[in-house]
mmCIF file of the N, C-alpha and C atoms, coordinates in Angstrom:
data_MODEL
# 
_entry.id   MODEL 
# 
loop_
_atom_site.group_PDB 
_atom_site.id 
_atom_site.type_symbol 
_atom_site.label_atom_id 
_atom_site.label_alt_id 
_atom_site.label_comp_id 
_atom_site.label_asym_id 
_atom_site.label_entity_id 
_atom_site.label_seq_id 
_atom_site.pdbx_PDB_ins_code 
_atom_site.Cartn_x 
_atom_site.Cartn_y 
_atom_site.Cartn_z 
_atom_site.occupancy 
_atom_site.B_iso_or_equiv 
_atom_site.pdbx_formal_charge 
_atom_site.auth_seq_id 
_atom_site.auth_comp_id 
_atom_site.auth_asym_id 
_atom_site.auth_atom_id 
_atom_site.pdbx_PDB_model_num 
ATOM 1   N N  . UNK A 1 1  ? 11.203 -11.711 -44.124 1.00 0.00 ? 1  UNK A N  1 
ATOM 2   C CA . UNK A 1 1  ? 12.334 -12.171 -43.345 1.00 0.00 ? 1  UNK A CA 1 
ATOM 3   C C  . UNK A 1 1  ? 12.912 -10.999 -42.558 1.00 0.00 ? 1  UNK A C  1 
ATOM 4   N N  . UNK A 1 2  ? 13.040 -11.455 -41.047 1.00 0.00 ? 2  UNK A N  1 
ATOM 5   C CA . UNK A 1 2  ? 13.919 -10.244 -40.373 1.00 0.00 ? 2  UNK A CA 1 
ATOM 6   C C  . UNK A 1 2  ? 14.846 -10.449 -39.818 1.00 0.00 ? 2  UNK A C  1 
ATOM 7   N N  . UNK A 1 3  ? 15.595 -10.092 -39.692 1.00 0.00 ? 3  UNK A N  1 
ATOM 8   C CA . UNK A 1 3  ? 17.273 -10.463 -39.492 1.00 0.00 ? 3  UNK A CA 1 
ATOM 9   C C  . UNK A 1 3  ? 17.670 -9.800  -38.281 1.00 0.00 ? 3  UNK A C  1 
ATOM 10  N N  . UNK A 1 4  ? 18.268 -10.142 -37.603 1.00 0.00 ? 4  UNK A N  1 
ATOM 11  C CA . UNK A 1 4  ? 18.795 -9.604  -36.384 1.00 0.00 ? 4  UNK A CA 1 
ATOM 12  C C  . UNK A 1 4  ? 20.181 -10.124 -36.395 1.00 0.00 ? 4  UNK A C  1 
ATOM 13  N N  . UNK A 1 5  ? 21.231 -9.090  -35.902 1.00 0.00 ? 5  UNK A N  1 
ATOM 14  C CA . UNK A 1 5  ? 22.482 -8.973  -36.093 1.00 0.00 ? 5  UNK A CA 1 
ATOM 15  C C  . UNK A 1 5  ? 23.359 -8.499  -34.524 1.00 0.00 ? 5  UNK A C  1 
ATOM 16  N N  . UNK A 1 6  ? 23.543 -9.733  -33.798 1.00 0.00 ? 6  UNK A N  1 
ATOM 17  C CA . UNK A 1 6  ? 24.265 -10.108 -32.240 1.00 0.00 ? 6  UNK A CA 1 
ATOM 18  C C  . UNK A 1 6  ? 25.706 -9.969  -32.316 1.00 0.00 ? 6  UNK A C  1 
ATOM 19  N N  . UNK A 1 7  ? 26.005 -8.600  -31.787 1.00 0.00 ? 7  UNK A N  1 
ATOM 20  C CA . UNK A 1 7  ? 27.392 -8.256  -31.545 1.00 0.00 ? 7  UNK A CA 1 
ATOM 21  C C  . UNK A 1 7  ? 28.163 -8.578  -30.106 1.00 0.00 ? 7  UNK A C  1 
ATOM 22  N N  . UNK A 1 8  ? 28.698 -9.395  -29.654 1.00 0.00 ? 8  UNK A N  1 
ATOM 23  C CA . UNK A 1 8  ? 28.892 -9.785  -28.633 1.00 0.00 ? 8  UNK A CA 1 
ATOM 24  C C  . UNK A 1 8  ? 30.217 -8.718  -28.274 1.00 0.00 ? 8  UNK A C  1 
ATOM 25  N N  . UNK A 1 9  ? 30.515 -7.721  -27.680 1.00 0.00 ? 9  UNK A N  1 
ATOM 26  C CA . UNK A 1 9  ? 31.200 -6.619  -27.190 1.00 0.00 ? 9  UNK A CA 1 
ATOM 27  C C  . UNK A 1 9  ? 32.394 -7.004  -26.581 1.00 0.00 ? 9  UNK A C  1 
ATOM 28  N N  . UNK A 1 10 ? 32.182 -8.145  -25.901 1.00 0.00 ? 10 UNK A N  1 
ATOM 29  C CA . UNK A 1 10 ? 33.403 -8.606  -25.028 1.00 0.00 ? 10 UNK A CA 1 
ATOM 30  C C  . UNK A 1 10 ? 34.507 -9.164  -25.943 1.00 0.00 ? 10 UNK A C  1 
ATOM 31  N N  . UNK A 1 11 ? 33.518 -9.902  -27.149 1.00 0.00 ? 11 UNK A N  1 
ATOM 32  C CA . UNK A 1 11 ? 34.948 -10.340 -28.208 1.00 0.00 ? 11 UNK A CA 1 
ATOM 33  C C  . UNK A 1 11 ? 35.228 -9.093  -29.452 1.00 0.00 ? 11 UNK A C  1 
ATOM 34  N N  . UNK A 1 12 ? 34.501 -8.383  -29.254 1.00 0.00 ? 12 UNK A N  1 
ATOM 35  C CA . UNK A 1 12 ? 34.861 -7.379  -30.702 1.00 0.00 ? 12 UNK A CA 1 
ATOM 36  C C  . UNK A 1 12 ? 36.330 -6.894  -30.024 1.00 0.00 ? 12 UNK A C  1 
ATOM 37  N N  . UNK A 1 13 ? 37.112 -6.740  -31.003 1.00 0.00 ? 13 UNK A N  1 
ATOM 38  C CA . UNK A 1 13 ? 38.065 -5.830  -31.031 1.00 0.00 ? 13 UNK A CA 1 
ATOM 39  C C  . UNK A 1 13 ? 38.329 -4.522  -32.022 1.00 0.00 ? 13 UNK A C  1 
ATOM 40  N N  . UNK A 1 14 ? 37.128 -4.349  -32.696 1.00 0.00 ? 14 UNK A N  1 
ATOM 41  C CA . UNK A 1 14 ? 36.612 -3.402  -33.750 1.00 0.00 ? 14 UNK A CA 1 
ATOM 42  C C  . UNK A 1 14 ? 38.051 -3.478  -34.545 1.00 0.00 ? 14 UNK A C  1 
ATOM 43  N N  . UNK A 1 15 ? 38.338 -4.467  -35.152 1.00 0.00 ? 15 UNK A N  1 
ATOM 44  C CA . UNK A 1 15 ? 38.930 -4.221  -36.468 1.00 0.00 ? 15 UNK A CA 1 
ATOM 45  C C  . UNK A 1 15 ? 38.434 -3.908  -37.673 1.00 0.00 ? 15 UNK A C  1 
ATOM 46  N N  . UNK A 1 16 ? 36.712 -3.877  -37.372 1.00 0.00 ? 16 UNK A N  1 
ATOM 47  C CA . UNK A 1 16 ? 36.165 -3.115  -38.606 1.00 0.00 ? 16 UNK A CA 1 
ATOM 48  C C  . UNK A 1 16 ? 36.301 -4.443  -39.908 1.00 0.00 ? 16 UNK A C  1 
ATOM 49  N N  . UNK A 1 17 ? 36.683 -5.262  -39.489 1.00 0.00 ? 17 UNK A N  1 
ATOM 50  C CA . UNK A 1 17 ? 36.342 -6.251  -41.037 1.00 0.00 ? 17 UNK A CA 1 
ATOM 51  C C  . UNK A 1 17 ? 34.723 -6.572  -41.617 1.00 0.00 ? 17 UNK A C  1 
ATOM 52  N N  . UNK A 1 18 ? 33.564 -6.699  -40.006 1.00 0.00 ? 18 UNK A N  1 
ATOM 53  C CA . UNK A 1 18 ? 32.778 -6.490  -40.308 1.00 0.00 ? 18 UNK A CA 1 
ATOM 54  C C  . UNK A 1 18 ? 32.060 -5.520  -41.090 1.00 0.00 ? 18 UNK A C  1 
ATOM 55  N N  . UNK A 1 19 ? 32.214 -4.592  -40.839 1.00 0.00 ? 19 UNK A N  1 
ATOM 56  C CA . UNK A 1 19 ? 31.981 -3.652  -41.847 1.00 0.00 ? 19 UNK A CA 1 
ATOM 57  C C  . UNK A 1 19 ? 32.807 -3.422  -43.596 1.00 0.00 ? 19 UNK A C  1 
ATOM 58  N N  . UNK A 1 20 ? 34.297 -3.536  -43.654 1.00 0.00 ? 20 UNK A N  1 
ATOM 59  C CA . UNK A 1 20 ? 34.399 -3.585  -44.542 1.00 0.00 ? 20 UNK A CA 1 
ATOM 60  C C  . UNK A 1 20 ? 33.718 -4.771  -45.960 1.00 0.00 ? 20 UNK A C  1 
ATOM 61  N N  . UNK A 1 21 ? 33.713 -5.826  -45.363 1.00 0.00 ? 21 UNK A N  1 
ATOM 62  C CA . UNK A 1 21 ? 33.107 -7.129  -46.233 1.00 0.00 ? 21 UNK A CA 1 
ATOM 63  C C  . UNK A 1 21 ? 31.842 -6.723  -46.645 1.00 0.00 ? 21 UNK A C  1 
ATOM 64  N N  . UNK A 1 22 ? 30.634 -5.803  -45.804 1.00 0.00 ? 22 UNK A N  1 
ATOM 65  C CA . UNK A 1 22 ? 29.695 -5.915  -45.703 1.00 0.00 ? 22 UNK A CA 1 
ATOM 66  C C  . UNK A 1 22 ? 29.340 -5.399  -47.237 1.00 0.00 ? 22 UNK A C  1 
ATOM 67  N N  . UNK A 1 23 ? 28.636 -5.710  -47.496 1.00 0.00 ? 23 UNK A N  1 
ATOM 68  C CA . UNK A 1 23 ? 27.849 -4.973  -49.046 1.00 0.00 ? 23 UNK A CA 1 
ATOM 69  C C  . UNK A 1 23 ? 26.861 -3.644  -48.899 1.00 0.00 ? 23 UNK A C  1 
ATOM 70  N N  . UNK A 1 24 ? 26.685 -3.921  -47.602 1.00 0.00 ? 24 UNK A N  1 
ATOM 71  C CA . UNK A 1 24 ? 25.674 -2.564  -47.164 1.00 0.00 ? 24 UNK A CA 1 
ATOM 72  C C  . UNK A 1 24 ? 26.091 -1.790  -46.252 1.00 0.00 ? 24 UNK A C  1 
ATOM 73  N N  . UNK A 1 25 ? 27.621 -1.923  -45.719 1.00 0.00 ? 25 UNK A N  1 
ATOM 74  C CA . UNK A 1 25 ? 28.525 -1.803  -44.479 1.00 0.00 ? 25 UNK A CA 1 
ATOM 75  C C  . UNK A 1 25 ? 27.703 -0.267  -43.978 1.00 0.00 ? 25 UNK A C  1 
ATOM 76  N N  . UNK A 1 26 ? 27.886 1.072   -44.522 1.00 0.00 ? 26 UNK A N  1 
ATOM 77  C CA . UNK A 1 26 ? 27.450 2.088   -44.105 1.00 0.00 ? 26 UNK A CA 1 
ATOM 78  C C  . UNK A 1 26 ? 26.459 2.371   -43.669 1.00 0.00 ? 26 UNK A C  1 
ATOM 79  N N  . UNK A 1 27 ? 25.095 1.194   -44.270 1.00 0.00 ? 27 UNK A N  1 
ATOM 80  C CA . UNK A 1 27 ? 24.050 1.444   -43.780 1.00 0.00 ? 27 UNK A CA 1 
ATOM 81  C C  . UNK A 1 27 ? 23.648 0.588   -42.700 1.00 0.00 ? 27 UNK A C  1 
ATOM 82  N N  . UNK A 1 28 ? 24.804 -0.083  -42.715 1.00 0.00 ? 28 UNK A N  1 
ATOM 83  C CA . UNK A 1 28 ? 24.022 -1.536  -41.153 1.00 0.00 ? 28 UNK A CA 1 
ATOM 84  C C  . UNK A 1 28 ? 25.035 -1.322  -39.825 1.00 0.00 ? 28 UNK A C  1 
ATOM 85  N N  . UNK A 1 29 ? 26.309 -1.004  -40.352 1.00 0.00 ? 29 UNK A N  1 
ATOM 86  C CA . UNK A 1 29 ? 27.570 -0.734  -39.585 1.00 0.00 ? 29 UNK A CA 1 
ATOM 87  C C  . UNK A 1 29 ? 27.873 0.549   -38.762 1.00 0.00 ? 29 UNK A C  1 
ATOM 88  N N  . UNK A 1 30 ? 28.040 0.492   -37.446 1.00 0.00 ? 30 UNK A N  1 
ATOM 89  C CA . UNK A 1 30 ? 28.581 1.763   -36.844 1.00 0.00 ? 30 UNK A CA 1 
ATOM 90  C C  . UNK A 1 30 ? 29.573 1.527   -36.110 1.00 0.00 ? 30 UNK A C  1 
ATOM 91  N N  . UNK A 1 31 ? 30.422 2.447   -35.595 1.00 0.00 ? 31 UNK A N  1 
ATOM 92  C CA . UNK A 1 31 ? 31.473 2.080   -34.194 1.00 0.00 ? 31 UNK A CA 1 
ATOM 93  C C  . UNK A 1 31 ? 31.135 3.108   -33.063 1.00 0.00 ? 31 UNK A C  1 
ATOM 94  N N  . UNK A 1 32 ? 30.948 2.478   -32.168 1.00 0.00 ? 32 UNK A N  1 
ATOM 95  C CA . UNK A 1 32 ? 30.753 3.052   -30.517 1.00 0.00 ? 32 UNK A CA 1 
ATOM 96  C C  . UNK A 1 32 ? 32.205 3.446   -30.257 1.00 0.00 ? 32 UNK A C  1 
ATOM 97  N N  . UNK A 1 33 ? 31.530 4.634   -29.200 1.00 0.00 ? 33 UNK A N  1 
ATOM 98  C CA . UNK A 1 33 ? 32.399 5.771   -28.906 1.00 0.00 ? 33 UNK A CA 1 
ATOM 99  C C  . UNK A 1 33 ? 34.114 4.633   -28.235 1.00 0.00 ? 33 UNK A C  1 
ATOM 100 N N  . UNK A 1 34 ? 34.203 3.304   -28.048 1.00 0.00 ? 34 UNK A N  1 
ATOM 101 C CA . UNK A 1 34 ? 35.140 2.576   -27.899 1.00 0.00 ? 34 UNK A CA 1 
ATOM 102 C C  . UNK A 1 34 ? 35.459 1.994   -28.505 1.00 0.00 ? 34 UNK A C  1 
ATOM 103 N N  . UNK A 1 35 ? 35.329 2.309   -29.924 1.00 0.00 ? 35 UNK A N  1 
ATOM 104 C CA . UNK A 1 35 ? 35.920 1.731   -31.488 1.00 0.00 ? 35 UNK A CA 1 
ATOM 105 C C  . UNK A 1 35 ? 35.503 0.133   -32.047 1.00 0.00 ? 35 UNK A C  1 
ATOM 106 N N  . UNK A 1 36 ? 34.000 -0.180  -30.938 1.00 0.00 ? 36 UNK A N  1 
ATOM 107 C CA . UNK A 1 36 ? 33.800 -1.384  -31.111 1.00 0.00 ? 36 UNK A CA 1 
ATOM 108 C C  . UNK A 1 36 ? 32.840 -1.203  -32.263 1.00 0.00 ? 36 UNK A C  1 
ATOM 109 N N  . UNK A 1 37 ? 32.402 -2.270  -33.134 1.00 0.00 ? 37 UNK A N  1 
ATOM 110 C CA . UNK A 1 37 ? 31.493 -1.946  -34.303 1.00 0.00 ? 37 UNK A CA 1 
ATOM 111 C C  . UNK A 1 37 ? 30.233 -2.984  -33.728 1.00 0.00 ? 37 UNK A C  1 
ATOM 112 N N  . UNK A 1 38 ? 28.860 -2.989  -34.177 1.00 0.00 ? 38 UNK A N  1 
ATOM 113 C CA . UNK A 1 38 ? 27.565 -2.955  -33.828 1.00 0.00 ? 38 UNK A CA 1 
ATOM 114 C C  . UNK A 1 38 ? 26.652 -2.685  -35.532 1.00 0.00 ? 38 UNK A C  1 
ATOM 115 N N  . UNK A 1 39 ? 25.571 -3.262  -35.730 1.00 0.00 ? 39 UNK A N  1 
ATOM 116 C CA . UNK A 1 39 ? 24.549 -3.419  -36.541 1.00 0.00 ? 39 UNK A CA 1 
ATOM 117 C C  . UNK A 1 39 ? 23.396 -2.452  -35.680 1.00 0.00 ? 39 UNK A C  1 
ATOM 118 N N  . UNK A 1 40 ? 23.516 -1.236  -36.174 1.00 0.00 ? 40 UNK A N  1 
ATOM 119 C CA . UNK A 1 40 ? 22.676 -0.072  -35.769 1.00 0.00 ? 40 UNK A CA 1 
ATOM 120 C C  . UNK A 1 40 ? 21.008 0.058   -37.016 1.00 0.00 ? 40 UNK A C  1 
ATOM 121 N N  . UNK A 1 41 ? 21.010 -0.567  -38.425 1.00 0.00 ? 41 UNK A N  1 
ATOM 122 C CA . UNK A 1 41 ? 20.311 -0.809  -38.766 1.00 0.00 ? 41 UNK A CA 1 
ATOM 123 C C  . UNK A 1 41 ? 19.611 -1.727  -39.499 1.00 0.00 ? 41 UNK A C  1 
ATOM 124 N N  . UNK A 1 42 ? 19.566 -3.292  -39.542 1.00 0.00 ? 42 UNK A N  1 
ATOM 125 C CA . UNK A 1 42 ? 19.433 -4.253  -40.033 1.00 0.00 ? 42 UNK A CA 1 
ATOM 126 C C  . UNK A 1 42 ? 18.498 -4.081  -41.324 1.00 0.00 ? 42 UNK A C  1 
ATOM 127 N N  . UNK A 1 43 ? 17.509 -3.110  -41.544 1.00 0.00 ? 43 UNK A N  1 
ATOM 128 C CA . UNK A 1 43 ? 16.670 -3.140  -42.602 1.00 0.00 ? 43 UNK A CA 1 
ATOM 129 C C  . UNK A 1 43 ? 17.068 -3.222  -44.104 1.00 0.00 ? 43 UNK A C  1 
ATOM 130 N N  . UNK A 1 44 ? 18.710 -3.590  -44.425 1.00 0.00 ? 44 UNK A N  1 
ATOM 131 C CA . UNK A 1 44 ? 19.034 -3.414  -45.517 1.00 0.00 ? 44 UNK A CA 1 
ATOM 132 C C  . UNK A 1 44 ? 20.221 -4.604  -45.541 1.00 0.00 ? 44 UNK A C  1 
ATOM 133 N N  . UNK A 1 45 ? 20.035 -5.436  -44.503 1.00 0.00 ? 45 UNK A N  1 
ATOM 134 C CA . UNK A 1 45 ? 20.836 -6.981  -44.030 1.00 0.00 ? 45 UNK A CA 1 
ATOM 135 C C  . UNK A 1 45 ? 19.945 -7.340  -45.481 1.00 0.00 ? 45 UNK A C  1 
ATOM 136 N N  . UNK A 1 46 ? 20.924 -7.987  -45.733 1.00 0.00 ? 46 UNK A N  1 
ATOM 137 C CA . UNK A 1 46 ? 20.289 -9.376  -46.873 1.00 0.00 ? 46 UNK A CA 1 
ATOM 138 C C  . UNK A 1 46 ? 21.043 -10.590 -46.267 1.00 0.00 ? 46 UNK A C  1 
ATOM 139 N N  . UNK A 1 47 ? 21.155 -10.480 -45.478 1.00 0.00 ? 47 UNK A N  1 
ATOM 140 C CA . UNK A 1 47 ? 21.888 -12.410 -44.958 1.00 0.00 ? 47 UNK A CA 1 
ATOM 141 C C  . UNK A 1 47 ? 22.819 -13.089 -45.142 1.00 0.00 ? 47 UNK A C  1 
ATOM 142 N N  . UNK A 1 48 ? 23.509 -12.326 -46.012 1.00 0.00 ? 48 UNK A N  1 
ATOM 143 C CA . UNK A 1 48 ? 24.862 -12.887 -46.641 1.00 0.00 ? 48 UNK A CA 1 
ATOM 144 C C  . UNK A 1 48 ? 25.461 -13.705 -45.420 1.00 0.00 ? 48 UNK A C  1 
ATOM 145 N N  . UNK A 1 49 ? 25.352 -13.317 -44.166 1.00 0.00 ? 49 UNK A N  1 
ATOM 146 C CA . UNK A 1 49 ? 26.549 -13.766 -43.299 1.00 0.00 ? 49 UNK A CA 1 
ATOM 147 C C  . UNK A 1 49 ? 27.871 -13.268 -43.633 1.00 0.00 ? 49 UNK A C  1 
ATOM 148 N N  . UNK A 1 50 ? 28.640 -12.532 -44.539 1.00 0.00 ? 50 UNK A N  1 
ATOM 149 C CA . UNK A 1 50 ? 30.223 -12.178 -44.544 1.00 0.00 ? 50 UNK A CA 1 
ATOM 150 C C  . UNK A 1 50 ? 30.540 -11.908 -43.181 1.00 0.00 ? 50 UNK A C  1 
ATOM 151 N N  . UNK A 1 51 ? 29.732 -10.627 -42.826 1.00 0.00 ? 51 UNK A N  1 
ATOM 152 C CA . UNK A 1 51 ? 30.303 -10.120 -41.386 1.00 0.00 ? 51 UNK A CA 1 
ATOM 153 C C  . UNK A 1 51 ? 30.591 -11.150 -40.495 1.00 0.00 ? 51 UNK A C  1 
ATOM 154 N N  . UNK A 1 52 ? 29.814 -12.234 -39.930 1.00 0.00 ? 52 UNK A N  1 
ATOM 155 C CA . UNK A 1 52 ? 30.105 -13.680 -39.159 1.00 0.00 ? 52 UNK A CA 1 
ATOM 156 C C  . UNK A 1 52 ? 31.138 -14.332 -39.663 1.00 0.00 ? 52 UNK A C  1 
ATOM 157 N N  . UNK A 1 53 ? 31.306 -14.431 -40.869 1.00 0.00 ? 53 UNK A N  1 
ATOM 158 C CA . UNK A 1 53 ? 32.595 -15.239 -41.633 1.00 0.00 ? 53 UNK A CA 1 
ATOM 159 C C  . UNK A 1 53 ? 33.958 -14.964 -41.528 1.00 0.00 ? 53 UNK A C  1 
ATOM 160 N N  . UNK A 1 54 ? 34.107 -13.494 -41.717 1.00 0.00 ? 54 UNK A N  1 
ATOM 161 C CA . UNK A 1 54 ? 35.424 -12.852 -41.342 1.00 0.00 ? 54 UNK A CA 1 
ATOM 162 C C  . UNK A 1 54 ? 35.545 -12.074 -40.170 1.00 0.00 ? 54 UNK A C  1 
ATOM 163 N N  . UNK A 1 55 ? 34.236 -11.959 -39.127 1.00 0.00 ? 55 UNK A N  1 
ATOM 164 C CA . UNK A 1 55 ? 35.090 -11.937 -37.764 1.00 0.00 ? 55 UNK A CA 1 
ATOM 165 C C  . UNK A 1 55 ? 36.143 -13.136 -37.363 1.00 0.00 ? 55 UNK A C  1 
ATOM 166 N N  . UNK A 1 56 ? 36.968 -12.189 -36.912 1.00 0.00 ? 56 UNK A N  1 
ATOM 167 C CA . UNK A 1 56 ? 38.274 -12.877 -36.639 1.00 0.00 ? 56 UNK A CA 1 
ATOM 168 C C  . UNK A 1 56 ? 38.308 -13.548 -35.044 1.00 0.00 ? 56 UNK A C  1 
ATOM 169 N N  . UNK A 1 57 ? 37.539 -13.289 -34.186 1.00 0.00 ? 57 UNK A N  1 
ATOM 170 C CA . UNK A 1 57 ? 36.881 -13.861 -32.939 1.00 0.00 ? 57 UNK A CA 1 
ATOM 171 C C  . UNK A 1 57 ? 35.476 -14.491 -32.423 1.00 0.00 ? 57 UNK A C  1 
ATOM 172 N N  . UNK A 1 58 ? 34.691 -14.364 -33.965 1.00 0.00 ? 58 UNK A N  1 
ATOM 173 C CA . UNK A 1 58 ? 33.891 -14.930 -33.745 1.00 0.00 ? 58 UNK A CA 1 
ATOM 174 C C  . UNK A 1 58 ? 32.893 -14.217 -32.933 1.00 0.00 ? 58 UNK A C  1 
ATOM 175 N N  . UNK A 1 59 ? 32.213 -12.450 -33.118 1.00 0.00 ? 59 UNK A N  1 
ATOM 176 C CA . UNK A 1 59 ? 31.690 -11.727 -31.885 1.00 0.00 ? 59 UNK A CA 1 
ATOM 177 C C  . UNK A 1 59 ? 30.038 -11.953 -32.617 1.00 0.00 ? 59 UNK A C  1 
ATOM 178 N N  . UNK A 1 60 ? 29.914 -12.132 -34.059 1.00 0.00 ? 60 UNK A N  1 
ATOM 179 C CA . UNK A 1 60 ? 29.057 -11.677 -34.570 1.00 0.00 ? 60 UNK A CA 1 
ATOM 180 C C  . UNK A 1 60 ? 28.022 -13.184 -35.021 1.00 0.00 ? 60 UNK A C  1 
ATOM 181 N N  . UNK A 1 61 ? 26.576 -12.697 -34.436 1.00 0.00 ? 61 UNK A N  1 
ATOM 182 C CA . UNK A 1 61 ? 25.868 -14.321 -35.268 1.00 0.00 ? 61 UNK A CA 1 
ATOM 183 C C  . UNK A 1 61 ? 24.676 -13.110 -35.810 1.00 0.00 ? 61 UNK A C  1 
ATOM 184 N N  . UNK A 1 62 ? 24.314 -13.864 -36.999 1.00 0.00 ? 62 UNK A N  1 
ATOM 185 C CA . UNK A 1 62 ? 23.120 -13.377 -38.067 1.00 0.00 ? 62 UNK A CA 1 
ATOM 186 C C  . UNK A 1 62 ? 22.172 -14.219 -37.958 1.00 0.00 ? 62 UNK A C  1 
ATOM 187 N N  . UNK A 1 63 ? 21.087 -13.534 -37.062 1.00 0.00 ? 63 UNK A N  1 
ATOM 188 C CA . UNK A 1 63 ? 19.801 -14.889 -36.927 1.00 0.00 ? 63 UNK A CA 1 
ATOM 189 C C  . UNK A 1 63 ? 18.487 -14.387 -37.589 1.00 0.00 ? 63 UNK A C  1 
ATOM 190 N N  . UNK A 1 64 ? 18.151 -15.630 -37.999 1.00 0.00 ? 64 UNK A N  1 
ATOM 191 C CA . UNK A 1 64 ? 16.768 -15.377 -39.010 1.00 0.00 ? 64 UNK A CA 1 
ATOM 192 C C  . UNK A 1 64 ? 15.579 -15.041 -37.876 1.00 0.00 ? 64 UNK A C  1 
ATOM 193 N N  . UNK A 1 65 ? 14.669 -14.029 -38.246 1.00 0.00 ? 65 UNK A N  1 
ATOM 194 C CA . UNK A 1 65 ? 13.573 -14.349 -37.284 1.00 0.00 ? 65 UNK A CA 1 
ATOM 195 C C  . UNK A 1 65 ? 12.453 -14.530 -38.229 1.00 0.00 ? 65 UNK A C  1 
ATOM 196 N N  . UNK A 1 66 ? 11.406 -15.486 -38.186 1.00 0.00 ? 66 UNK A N  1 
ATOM 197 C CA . UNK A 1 66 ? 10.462 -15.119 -38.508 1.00 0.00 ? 66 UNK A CA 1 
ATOM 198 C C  . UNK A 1 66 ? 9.520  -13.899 -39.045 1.00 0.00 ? 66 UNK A C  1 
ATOM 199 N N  . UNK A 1 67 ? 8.964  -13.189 -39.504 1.00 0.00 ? 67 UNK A N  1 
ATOM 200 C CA . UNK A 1 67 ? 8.165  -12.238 -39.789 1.00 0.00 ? 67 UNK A CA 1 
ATOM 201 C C  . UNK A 1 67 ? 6.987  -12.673 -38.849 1.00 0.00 ? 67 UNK A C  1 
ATOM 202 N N  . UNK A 1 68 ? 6.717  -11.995 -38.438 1.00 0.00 ? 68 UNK A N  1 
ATOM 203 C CA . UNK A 1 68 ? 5.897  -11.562 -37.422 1.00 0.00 ? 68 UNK A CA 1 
ATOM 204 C C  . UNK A 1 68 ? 4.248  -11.802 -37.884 1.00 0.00 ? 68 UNK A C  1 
ATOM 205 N N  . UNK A 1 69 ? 4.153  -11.706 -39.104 1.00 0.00 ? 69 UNK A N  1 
ATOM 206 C CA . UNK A 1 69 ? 2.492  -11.838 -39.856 1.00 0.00 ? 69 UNK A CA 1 
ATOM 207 C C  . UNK A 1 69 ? 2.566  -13.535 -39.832 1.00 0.00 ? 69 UNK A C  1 
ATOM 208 N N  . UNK A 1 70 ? 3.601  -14.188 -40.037 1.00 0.00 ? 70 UNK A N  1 
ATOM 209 C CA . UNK A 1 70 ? 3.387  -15.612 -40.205 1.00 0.00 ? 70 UNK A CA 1 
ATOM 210 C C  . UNK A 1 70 ? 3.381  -16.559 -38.790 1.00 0.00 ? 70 UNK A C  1 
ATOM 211 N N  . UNK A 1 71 ? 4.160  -15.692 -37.955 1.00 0.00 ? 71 UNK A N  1 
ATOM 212 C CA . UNK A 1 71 ? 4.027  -16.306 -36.650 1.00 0.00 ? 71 UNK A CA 1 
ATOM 213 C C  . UNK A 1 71 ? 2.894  -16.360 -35.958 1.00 0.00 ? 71 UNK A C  1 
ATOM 214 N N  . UNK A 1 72 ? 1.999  -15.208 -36.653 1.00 0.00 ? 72 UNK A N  1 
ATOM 215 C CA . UNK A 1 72 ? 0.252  -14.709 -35.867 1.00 0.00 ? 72 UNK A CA 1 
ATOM 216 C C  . UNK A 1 72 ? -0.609 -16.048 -36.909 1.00 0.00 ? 72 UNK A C  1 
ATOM 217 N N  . UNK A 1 73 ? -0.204 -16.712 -37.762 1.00 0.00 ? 73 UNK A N  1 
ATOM 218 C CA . UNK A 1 73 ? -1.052 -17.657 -38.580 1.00 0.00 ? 73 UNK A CA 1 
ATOM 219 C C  . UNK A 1 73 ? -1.089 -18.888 -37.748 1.00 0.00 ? 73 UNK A C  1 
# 
C-alpha cells in the first residue's frame, strides 16, 4: 500500500494540528519557510487519516494508491 498525502496550500493556515495528531508527525510532517505544513515523507503514513480529520479547513486528503507490482498484474 502507498499512500500519498495532498496538502492543498491555499487552505492551510499551518496551525500545525496536522502534525500534532499525527502518530508519526516528525517523520511525515514539515513546515515551509511560510509556516504552512506539507507531508515531506509518506513512507511511515499508516492511514490513520487523523491529519484529514482535524484539519480545521479541510486542506488535507490521504489517498490510497495501489502498489505498483499489482497494477503491472
Amino acid at each position: 500500500m502507498a499512500v500519498e498525502i495532498i496538502v492543498d496550500r491555499e487552505k492551510c493556515i499551518g496551525c500545525g494540528r496536522c502534525y500534532d495528531v499525527c502518530p508519526k508527525g516528525p517523520l511525515i510532517w514539515a513546515k515551509d519557510e511560510n509556516g504552512k505544513y506539507y507531508a515531506y515523507d509518506v513512507e511511515y503514513c499508516h492511514n490513520c487519516k487523523f491529519c484529514a480529520g482535524r484539519c480545521p479547513t479541510n486542506a488535507i486528503q490521504v489517498l490510497v494508491k495501489e502498489d505498483e507490482e499489482k497494477e503491472q498484474k
